[in-house]
C-alpha positions as CSV (number, residue, x, y, z in Angstrom):
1,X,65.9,100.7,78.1
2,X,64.7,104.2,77.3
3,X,63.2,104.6,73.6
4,X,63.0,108.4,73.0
5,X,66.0,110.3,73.0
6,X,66.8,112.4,75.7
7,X,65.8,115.9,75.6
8,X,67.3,119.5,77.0
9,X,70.9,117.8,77.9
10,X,72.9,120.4,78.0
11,X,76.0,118.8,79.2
12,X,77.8,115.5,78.0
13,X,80.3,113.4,80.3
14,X,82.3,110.5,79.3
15,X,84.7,108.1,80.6
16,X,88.2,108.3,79.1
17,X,89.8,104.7,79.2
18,X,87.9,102.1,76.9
19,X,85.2,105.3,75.9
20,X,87.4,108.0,74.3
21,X,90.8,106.5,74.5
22,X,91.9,103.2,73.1
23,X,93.4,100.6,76.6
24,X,94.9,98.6,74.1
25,X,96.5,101.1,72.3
26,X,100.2,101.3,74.1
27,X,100.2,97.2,74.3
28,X,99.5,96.9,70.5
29,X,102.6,99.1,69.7
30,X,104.8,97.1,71.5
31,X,103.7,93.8,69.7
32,X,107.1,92.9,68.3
33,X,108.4,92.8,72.0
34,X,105.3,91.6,73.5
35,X,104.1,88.6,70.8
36,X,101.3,87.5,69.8
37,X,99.8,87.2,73.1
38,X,99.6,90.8,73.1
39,X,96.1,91.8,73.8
40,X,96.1,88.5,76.4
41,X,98.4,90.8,78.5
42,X,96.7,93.9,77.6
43,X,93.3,92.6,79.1
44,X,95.0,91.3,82.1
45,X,96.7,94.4,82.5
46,X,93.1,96.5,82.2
47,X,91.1,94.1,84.1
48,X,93.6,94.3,87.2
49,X,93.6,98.1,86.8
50,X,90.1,98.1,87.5
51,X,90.4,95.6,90.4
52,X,93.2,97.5,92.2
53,X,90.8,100.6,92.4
54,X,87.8,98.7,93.5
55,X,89.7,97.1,96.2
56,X,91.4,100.0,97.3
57,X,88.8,102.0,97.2
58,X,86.7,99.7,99.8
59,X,90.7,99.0,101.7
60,X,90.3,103.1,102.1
61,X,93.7,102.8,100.4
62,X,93.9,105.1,97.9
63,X,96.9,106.1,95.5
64,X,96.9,107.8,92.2
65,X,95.5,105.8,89.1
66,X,99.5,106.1,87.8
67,X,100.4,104.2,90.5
68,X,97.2,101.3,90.1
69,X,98.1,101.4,86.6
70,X,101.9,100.5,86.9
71,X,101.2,97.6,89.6
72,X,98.5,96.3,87.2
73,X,101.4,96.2,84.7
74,X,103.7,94.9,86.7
75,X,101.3,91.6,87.5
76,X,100.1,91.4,84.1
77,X,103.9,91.2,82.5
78,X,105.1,89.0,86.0
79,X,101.6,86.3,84.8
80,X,103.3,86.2,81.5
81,X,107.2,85.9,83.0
82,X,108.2,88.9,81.1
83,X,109.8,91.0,83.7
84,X,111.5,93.4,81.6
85,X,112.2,97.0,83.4
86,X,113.2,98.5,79.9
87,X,109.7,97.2,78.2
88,X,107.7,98.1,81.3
89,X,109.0,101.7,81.1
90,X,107.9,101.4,77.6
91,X,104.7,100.4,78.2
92,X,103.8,103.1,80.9
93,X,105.3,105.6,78.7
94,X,102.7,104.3,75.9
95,X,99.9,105.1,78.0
96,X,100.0,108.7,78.5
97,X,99.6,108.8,74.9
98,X,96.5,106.2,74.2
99,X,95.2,106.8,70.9
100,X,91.2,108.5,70.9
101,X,88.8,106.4,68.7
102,X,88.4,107.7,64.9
103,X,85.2,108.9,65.8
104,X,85.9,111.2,68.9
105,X,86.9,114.6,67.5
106,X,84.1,114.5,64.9
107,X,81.4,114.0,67.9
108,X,82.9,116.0,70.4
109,X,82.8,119.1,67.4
110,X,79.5,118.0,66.7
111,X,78.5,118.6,70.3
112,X,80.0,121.9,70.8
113,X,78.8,123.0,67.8
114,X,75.0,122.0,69.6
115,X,75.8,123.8,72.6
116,X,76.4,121.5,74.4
117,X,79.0,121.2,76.9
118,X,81.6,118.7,77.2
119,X,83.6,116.7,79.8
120,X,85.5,113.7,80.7
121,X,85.2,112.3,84.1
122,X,87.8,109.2,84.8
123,X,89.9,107.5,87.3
124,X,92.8,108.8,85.4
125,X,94.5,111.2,87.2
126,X,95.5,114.8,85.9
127,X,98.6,114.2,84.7
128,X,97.6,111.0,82.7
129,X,94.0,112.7,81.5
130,X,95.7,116.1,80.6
131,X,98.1,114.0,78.4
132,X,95.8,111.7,76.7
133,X,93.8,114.6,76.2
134,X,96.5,116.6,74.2
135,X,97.9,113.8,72.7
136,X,94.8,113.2,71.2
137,X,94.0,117.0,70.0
138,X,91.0,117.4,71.9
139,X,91.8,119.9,74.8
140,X,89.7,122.8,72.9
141,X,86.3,120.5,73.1
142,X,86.4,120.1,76.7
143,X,84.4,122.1,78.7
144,X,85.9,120.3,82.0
145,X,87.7,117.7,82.9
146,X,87.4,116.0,85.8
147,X,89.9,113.3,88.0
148,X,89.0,110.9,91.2
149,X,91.9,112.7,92.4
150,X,89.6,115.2,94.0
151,X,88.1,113.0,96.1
152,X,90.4,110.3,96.6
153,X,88.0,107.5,96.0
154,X,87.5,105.6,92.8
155,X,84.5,105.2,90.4
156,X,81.3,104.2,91.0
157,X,81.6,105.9,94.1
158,X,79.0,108.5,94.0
159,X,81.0,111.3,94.8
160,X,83.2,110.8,91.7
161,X,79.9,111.2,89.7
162,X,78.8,114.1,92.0
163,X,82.1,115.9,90.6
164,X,80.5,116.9,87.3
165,X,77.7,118.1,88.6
166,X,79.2,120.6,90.6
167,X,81.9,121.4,87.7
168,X,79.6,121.8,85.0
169,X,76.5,123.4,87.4
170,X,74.1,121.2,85.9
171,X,71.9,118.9,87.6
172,X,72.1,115.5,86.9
173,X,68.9,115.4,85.0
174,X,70.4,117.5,82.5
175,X,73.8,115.4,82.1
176,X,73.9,112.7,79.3
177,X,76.7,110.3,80.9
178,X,78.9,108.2,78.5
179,X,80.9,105.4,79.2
180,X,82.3,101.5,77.7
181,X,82.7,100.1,81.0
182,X,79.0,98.8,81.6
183,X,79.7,98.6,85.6
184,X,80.2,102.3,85.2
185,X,77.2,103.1,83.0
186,X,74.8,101.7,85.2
187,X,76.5,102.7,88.2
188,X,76.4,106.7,86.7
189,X,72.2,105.6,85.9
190,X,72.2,104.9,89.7
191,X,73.4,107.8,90.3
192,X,71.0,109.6,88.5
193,X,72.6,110.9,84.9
194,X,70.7,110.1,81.7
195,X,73.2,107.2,80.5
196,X,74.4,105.8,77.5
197,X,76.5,102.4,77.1
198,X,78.8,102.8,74.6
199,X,78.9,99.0,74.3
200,X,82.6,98.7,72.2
201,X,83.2,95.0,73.4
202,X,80.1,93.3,72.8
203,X,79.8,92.8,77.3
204,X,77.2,91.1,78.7
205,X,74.4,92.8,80.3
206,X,75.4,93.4,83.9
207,X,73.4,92.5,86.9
208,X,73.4,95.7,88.9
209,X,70.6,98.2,90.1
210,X,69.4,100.8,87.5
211,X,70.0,100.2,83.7
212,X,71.5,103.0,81.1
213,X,69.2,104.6,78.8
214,X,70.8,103.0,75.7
215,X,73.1,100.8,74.4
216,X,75.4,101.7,71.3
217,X,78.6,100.5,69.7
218,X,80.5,103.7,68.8
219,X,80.1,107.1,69.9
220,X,78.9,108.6,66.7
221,X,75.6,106.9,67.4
222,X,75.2,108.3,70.9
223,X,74.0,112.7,68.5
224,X,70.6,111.5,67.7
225,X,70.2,110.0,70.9
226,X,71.0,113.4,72.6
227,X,68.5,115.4,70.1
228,X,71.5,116.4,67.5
């Protein structure tokens, strides 16, 4: 890994789900309904997520990350024999309103107050980024933000990545990319952004081409590294 901080980035991107916004966030506040094998179901739930859009984005079959995200429900609560429409709609309804991590306003002001421009770029889809993003308070320290949606293919599909570039008009050389999921980080390296793995879960190194720039814990960590 890189051990000089970047320098001249003049645009930051990050992931929403598992970077900026908490996945286990709508599944924790339904702990009284769910039990205590809460987060058990709110991993399955996330991990098929991501599997429905890697498989349907090599099926060709895409549909709107809404729609991945309620069939991932609908297995994860079906693996746990809790098939309960009223809890369900209560979960989904949860979601567009995911907590942000205590230290993402404070970095995100930081940032803007640098210069520096600001993005998200997900798999979410409009709807479900533009209401995370204004649940959270955040909407004014965005410079873009940016769905799969346009393209109809899901990350790390190359033209999801190429989708800030164009947005921001800034070459990737010039883009520090954030993101928890370490598939995506070192995808987004591949791709050609300076990268930082905001490394939340303690995951494994992952055995893929072309490894981010740094590894960190929380995204307060990721100023210095940027030349703040």
């Amino acid at each position: 890994m890189t051990t000089k901080p970047f320098t001249n980035i003049k645009a930051c991107v990050f992931d929403a789900y598992g970077t900026l916004f908490d996945v286990d966030a709508a599944a924790r506040q339904e702990q009284a309904s769910l039990g205590d094998n809460w987060k058990a179901i709110s991993d399955v739930w996330r991990l098929k997520q991501l599997q429905y859009t890697w498989l349907r984005s090599l099926q060709g079959n895409y549909i709107s990350f809404w729609n991945v995200t309620e069939d991932a429900l609908d297995f994860a609560l079906e693996t746990a024999n809790m098939n309960d429409a009223a809890l369900k709609k209560r979960l989904m309804d949860l979601y567009l309103k995911l907590s942000a991590y205590d230290e993402v306003p404070e970095t995100l002001r930081r940032l803007k107050a640098a210069g520096i421009k600001c993005a998200i770029l997900s798999n979410g889809s409009p709807e479900m980024l533009d209401a995370a993003v204004n649940n959270a308070g955040i909407s004014d320290l965005l410079d873009g933000i940016y769905s799969v949606a346009d393209v109809g293919i899901y990350k790390p599909h190359p033209s999801v990545y190429e989708l800030a570039v164009n947005g921001l008009e800034t070459s990737a050389a010039h883009i520090s990319f954030q993101s928890s999921n370490g598939w995506d980080a070192y995808s987004a390296k591949d791709f050609g952004f300076n990268t930082i793995w905001c490394n939340r879960f303690s995951q494994a190194e992952e055995r893929l081409p072309a490894t981010p720039d740094f590894q960190i814990t929380n995204l307060t960590q990721m100023l210095q590294l940027v030349g703040i």
